[in-house]
Phi, psi and omega in degrees: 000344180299326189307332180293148177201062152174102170235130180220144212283144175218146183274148171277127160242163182327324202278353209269321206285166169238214185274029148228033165050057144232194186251144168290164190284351155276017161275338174304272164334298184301337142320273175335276196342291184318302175304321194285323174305312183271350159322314203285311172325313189271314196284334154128021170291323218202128155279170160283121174082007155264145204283155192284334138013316201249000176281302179081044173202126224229102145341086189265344196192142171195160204215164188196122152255130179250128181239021169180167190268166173247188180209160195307144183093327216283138176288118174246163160221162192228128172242138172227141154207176195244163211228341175198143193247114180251227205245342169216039184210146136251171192215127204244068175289185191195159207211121196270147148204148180298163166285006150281351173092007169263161176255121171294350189151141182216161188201190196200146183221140136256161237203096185285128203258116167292145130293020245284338200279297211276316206094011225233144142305137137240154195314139164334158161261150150328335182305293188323291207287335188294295198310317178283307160319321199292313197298303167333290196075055175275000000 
């Protein structure tokens, strides 16, 4: 869990849960987002109330290990960083874990730099990478 350097806590809510009162497993991608959203935020690619248009960026692939169930009330955190910068891709893990450090689960996305206008794939922009080595230290 030391590799994470960017964690954000998320509530279990009731509505999260399935029938056998853990959160389901398609809740999970949703969890990632969310963190991956605020991710984006602190290294400084997306602002709040800037349009998603202007972001560029399209969920191409994802993965999930799930290692334990979480259940409703339980304090959770999402730690994410991106782990490799190519040329119109990135690769984003992500690590579910209690505030005590057990872990629930953990997965990987790759994450595509978009056009939304053009319809296009595009190149990393330099801002990102610049933004991301540094917070990273890739």
């Amino acid at each position: 869990m030391s590799e994470f350097k960017f964690f954000h806590p998320v509530e279990v809510r009731y509505g999260d849960l399935d029938p056998q009162d853990h959160v389901n497993n398609s809740r999970y991608l949703t969890f990632f987002e969310q963190a991956r959203i605020n991710y984006m935020i602190h290294v400084g690619l997306f602002e709040e109330g800037q349009s998603f248009m202007d972001i560029g960026i399209i969920l191409a692939d994802a993965h999930i290990a799930f290692k334990a169930p979480i259940h409703f009330g339980e304090q959770v955190k999402v730690g994410v960083r991106i782990s490799r910068l190519g040329n119109k891709s990135m690769t984003s893990e992500y690590v579910i874990v209690s505030e005590d450090g057990q872990e629930f689960a953990n997965g990987s996305s790759v994450l595509v730099a978009f056009d939304y206008r053009t319809r296009q794939t595009i190149s990393v922009p330099e801002e990102w990478r610049k933004k991301i080595s540094g917070f990273e230290k890739l």
